[in-house]
C-alpha positions in Angstrom: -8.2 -20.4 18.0 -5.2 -18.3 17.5 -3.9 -16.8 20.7 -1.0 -14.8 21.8 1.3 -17.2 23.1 1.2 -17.1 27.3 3.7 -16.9 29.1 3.9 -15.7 33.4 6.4 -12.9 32.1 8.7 -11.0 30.2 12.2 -11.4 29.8 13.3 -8.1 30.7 16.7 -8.7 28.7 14.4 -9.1 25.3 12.8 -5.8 25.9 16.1 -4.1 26.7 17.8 -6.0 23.3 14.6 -4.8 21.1 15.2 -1.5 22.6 18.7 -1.3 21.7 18.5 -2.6 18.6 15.3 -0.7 17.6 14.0 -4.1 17.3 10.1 -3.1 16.0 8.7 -6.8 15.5 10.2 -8.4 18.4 8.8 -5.6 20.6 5.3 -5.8 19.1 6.0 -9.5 19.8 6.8 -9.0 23.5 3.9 -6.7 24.3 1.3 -9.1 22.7 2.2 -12.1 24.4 4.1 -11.2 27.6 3.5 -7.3 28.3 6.4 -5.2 29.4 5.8 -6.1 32.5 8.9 -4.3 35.2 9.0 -4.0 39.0 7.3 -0.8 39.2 4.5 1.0 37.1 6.6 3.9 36.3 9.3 0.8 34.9 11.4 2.9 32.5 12.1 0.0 30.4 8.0 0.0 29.6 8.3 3.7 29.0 11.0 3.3 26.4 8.7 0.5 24.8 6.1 2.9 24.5 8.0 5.4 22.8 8.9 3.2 20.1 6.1 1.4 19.1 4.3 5.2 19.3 6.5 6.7 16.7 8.0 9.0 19.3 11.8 7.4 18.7 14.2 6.6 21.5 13.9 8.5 24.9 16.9 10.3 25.6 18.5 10.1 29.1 17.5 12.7 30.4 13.9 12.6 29.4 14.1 9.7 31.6 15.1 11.2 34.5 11.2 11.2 36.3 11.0 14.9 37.8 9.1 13.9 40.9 8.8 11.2 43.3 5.0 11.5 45.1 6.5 9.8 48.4 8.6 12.5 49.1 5.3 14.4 48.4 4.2 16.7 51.4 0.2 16.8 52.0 1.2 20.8 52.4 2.1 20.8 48.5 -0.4 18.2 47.9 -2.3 20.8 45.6 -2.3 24.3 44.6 -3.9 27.0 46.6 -7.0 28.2 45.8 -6.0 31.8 44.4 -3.4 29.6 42.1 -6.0 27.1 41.0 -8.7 29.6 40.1 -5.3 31.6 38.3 -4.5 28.6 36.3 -8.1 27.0 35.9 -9.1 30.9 34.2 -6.0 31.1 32.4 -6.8 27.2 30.4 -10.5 28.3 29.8 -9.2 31.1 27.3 -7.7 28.4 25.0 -9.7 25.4 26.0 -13.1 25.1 25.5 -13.3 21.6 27.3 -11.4 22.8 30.6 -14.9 22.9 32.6 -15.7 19.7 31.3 -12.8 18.7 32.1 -12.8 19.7 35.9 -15.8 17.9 36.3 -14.0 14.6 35.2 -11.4 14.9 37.1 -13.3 15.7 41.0 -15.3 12.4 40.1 -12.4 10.3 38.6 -12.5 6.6 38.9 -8.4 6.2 38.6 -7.9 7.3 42.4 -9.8 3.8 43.0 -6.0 2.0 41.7 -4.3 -0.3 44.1 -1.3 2.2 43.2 -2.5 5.1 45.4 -1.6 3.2 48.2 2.3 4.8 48.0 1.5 7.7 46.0 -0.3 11.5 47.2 -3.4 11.3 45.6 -4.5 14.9 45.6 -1.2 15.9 44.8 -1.4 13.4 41.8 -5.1 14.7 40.6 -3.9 18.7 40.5 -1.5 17.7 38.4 -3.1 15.2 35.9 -6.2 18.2 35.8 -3.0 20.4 34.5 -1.9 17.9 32.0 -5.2 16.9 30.5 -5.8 20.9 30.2 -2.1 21.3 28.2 -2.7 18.8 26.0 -6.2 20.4 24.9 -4.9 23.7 25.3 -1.8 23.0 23.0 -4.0 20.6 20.3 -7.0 22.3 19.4 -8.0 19.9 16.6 -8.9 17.6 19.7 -12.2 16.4 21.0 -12.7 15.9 24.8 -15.2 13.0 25.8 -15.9 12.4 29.5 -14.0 9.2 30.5 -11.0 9.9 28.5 -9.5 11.5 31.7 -8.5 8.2 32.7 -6.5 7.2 29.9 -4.3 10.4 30.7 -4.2 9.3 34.3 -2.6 5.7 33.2 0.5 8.1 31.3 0.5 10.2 34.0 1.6 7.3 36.3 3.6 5.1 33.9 5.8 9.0 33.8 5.8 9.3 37.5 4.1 12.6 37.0 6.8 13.7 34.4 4.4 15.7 32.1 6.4 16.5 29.4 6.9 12.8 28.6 3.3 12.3 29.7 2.0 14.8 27.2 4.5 13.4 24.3 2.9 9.8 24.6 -0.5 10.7 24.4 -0.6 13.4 21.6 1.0 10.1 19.7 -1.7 7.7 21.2 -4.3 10.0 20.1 -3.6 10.1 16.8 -2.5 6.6 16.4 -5.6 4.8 18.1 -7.9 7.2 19.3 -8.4 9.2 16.1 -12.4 8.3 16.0 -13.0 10.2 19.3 -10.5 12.7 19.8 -10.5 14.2 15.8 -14.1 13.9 16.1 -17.0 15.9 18.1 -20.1 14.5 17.1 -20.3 10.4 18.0 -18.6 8.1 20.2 -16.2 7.2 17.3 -16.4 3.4 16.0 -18.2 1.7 18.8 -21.3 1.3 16.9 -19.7 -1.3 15.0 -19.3 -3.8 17.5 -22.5 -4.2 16.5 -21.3 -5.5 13.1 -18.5 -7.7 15.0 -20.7 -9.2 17.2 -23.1 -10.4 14.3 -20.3 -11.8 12.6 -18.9 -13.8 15.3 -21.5 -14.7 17.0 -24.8 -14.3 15.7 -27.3 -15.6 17.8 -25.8 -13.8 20.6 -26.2 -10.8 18.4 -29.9 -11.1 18.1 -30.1 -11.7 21.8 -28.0 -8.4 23.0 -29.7 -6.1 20.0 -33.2 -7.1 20.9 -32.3 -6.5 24.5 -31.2 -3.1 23.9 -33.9 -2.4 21.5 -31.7 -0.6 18.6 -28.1 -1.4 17.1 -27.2 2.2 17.5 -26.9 1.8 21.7 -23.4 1.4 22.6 -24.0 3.1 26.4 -23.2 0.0 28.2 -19.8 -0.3 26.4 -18.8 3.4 26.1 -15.9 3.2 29.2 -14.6 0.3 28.1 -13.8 1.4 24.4 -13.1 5.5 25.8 -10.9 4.6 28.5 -9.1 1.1 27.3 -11.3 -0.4 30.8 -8.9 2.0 33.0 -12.1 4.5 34.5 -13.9 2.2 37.5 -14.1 -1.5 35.4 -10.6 -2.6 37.2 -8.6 -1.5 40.6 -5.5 -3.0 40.1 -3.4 -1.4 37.7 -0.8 -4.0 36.8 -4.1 -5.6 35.4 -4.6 -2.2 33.2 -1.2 -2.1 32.2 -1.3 -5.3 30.7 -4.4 -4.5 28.7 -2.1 -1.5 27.9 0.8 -3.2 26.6 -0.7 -5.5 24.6 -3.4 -2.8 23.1 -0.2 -0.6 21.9 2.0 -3.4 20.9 -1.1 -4.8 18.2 -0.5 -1.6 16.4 -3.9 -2.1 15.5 -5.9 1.1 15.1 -9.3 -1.0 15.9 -8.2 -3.0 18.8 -10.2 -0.8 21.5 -13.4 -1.9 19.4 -11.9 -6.0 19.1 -11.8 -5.3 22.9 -14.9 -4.7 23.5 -16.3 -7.3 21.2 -14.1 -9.9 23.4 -15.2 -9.0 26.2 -19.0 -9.5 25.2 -18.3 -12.6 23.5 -16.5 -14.2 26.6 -19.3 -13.3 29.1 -22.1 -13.9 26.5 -23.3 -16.9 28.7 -23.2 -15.5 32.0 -24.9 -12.7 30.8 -27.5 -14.0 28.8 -28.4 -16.2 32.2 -28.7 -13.1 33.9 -29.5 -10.3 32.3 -33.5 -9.5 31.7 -33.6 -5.4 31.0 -30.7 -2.3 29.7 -30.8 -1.6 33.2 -29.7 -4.9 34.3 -26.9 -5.1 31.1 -25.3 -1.7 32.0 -25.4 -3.3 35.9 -24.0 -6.4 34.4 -21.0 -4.4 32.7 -20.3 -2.5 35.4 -20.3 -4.8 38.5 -20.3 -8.5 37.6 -17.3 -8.7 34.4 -14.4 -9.4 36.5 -10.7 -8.1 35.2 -8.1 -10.9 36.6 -4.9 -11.9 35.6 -7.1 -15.2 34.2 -9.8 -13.4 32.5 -7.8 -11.1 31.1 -5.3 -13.7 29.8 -8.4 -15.2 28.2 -9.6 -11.7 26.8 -6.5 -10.8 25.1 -6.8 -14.0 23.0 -10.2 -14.0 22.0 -9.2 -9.8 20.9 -6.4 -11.4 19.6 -8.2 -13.9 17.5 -10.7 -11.5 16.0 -7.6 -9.0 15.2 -6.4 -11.6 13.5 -9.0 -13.2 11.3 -9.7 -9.5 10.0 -6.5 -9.0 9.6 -6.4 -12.1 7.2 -9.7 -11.2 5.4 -8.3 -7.9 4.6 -5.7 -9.6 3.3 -7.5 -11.2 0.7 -9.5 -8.5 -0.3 -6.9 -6.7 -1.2 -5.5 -9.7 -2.9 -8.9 -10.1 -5.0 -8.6 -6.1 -6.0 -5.0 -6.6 -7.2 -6.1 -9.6 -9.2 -8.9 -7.9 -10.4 -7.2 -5.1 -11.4 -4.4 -6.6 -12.9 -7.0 -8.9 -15.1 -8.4 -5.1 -16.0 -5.0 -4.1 -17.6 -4.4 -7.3 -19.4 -7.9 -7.3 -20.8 -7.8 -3.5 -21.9 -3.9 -4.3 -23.3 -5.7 -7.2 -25.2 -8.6 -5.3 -26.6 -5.8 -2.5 -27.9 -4.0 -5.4 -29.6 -7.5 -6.7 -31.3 -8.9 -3.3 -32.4 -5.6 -1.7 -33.6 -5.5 -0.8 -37.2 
């Protein structure tokens, strides 16, 4: 099987050098098989990385300069009042039609559930990702909201050490870039229905298994957080483990790798879960509470995405080649049948 090559972690001279040198390849390289992996989430070299391979160009300087530091953070400024809150949540709703919706996501997040709380003021840290999930809906009307998709900001949000500008800069790219299907869209749950698709091309009998479980191949419920929120909502605590999903999810360039994700995950926990699963209910319980996110399954779950990116990478490939030839046969027939029938 082909696999990204493992490896315990990155060399953080590489990254800096790719950096430097606007090195594209070698940076997609790094993030596929090592992650940008620094000595903090908000690691400025990953930041940099991010830029790049989102099309937003090299950070300058100053934009790295991160405008807050939550430990300094007192509980007194930990939000905003509630006259200022009710100001600024009335003054969002006149240009964002998703900023109740919105609310709602963020009281019950899932990200506060991160092993990086421990150092950082939470409620401080939920204000403002409410505000910067709000901008970025306010400012980009052409978006969609879909519940879930709160945590994907949250992940920014942190990596920027709450600098929002830079927050906001990433994920309008993101969005566009690999999230197109849900956030250009109102009406569906983007691609995800075509796991269905993957997962009878890869593995077929377990394909028959799942699809007469769920009863139709339009049911994608028990997968939705995993391809919305890249598995950061409630499927893992620790959030070197998201950032690694992160890293390598960006650096594929690969505008279907969510939906390869999710079809990796299913296929590595096929047996497990046709042992135990009997009912929906007990496969949405299943996804929820028994997959397990480690540094070893997630090592193992980046490959087998990795493989599948690959092969349809390759397949593409040569359908492409067989239109070329096909059309190049075209010319040379209709050049031959001019010579034939000329007068």
């Amino acid at each position: 099987m082909l696999s990204p090559s493992p490896s315990p972690s990155p060399d953080i001279d590489d990254v800096s050098r790719c950096i430097e040198d606007k090195d594209f390849l070698s940076l997609k390289s790094i993030g596929i098989n090592k992650g940008f992996g620094g000595h903090s989430p908000s690691d400025p070299m990953r930041l940099q990385a991010y830029a790049l391979l989102l099309g937003c160009g090299e950070l300058d300087d100053d934009v790295l300069i991160l405008n807050r530091d939550n430990s300094n953070c007192s509980s007194s400024r930990s939000s905003l009042d509630s006259v200022e809150e009710a100001e600024a949540e009335a003054e969002a709703e006149e240009d964002n039609i998703f900023t109740k919706l919105i609310t709602r996501d963020a009281k019950r997040n899932g990200y506060s559930r991160w092993n990086v709380y421990v150092d950082r003021n939470k409620e401080h840290d939920l204000q403002r990702i409410h505000e910067l999930i709000n901008d970025v809906f306010t400012s980009y009307k052409d978006f969609n909201y879909i519940q879930g998709i709160d945590s994907v900001f949250a992940v920014f949000y942190v990596i920027c050490n709450g600098n929002l500008k830079l927050a906001k800069k990433l994920l309008v790219a993101l969005n566009f870039i690999f999230k197109s299907d849900l956030s250009l869209r109102s009406n569906s749950f983007g691609h995800l229905n075509q796991m269905w698709t993957y997962l009878r091309k890869y593995d077929y009998s377990f394909y028959k298994w799942l699809s007469n479980l769920v009863g139709e191949t339009n049911d994608v419920s028990f997968a939705l957080e995993w391809y919305i929120a890249w598995f950061a909502h409630t499927s893992i605590r620790d959030f070197e483990t998201i950032l690694r999903i992160y890293d390598f999810m960006i650096a594929s360039q690969n505008q279907c790798v969510g939906l390869y994700m999710v079809v990796a995950v299913l296929l590595n926990n096929k047996k497990r879960m046709m042992e135990k699963v009997k009912s929906l209910s007990d496969l949405i319980a299943f996804c929820r509470i028994h997959i397990s996110f480690d540094d070893r399954t997630v090592t193992k779950l980046i490959a087998k995405c990795y493989y599948i990116m690959q092969s349809e990478i390759r397949e593409e490939e040569r359908r492409n080649e067989w239109k070329n030839n096909k059309m190049e046969a075209l010319k040379k027939w209709r050049s031959l049948k001019t010579i034939m029938f000329a007068e």
